[in-house]
N, C-alpha and C positions, 0 to 999 in steps of 0.2 A: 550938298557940299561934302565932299572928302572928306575922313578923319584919317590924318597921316597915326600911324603907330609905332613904334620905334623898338623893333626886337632884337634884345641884346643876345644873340646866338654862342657864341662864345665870346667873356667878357675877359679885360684887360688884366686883372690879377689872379685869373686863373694859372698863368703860365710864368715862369720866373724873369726875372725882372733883365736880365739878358738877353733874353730872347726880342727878336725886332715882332714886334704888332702890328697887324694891318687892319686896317679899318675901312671896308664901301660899305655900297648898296648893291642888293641882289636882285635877282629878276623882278620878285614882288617888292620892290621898294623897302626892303627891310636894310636896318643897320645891323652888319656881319662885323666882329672884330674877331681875328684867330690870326696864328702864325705861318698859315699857307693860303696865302690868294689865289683864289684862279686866274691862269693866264691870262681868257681876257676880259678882264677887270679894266676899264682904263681909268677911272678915277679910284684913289686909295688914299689914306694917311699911313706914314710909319712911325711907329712909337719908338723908342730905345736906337735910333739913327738920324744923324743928323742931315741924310745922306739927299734923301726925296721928303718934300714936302710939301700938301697942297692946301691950298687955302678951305676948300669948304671942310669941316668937320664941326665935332658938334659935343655938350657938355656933358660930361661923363659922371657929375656931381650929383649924387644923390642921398636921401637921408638915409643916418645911421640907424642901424636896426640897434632897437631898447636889447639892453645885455638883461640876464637875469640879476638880482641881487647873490647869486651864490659864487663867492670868488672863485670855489674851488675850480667852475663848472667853466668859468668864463678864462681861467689862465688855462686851462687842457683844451679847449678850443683855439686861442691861441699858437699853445705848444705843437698841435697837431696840423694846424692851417699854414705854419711857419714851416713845418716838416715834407706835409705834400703838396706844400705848395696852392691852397683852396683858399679860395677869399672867408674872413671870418665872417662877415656879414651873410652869406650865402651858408656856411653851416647854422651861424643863429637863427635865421629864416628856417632851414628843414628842421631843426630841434622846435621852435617853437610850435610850428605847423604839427611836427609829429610825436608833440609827448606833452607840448606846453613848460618843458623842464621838469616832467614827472621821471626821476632817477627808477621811480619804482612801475611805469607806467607798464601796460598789457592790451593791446590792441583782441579784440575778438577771435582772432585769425593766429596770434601767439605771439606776436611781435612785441619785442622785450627792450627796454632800458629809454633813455634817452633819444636816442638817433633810431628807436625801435627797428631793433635788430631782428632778422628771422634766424630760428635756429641752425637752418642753411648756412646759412651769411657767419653766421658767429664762429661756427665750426671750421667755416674755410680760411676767416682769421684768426684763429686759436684764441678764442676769447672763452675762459672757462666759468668767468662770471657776467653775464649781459648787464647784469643791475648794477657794476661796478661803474662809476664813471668814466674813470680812463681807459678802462678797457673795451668800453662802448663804444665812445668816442674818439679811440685811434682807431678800432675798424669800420667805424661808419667815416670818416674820413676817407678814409685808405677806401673802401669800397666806391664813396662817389667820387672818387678823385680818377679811380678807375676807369667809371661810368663816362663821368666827362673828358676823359682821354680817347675814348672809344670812339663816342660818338660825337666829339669837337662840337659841343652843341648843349647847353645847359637845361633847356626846354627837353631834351630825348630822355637829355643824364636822370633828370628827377623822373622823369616819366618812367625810367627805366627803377627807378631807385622804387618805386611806388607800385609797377606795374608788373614788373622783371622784362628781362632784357628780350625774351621771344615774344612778346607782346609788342615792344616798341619796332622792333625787325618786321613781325608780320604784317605792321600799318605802316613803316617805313616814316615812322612818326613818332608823335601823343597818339596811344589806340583812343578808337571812341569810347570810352569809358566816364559814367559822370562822375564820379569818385577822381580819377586820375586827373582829366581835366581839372575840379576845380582845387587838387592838391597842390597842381601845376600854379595854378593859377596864384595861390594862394601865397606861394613861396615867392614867385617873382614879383608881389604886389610888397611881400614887405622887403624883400631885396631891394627892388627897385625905387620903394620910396615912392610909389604910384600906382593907378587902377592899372595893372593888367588883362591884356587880352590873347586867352588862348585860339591859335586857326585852326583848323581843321587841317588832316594830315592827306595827303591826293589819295591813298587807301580809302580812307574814310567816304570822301566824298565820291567814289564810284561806287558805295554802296546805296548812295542814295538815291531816290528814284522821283522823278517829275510826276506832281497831279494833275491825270487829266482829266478837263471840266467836257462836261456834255451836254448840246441845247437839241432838245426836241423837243415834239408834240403828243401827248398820251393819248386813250384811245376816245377821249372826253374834250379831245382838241385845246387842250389848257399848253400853256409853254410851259417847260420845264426843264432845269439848270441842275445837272447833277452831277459828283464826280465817280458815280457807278454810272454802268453803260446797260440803258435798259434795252433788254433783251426782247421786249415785245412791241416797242417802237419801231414807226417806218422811216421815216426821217432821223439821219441824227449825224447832228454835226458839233465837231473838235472846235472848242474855243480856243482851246491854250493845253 
């Protein structure tokens, strides 16, 4: 039996509330919502018109991600999600995944403050304190607001936010990485308010390579089932 999955690619209040919304399904049965359809789409919903409207569509309602207790942390998420325009649910999901709400936290690799900044990233926003909260947290905004403008795709945007952006390009994806994946994963499961499932990216899966099984006869005339290819057998034949 099928498990249908439901991937929110680009979601409904990433984009200002102006903008008309489109909603199908894509080749692999995913649920696509962004503000440029491909042409041929022929079923779609539009959001912000009253213009075209089709009947199937489907319930965009999911639970709210827990705020932290720290007012300060939770109105500069607001202030900044209101400014670029990013769902606040979708930044409390990457803060909590990536700091837990540690103002002071430090990733192994150097990655600083809340929205654990690299000193890269901080510098390209003129952020002269990372451990500040405001100043984390407009340019961890401002950076994935970026990401998911680029790549119209919130699955690439974290990946990218997690993995950097020539990682996501070179798999044309989520790279296979298990750290990324289940970052990915982790962010869209408390966004979504459900078990998420990350796919494999088409990069990915031409890396992978089919096992094949081997039946022949040894030299003791026993049968034997192996997925090395014995070299001093006379018979030998491909299962699968």
């Amino acid at each position: 039996m099928r498990k249908f999955i439901l991937v929110f690619c680009v979601l409904i209040f990433v984009f200002p509330v102006f903008s008309q919304i489109y909603m199908y399904k894509d080749s692999k049965g995913r649920i696509v919502i962004t503000d440029a359809p491909k042409g041929n789409v022929k079923k779609y919903k539009v959001f912000g018109s009253s213009k075209k409207k089709v009947a199937n569509s489907f319930s965009t309602k999911r639970r709210p991600v827990a705020r932290t207790n720290n007012v300060l942390i939770n109105s500069l998420v607001t202030k900044y999600a209101k400014k670029y325009k990013v769902d606040e649910s979708l930044i409390h999901a990457l803060i909590k995944v990536e700091s837990d709400y540690d103002i002071h936290a430090v990733s192994p690799v150097g990655a600083k403050g809340l929205m654990q900044l690299m000193d890269k990233t901080a510098k390209l926003y003129k952020v002269k304190d990372p451990f500040d909260p405001e100043q984390n947290i407009r340019a961890g905004v401002k950076h994935l607001k970026m990401l998911i403008d680029k790549y119209k795709d919130i699955e690439k945007a974290l990946a990218a936010y997690n993995a950097g952006e020539t990682a996501v390009e070179k798999y044309q994806g989520i790279p296979p990485y298990k750290e990324t994946k289940r970052y990915v994963k982790k962010i869209m499961a408390l966004y979504t308010g459900q078990d998420y499932t990350v796919y494999d990216t088409p990069q990915e899966k031409k890396t992978k390579h089919k096992t094949v099984i081997y039946r022949y006869y040894d030299s003791k005339g026993r049968l034997c089932i192996s997925n090395v290819y014995p070299s001093n057998a006379k018979k030998v034949e491909v299962l699968r």
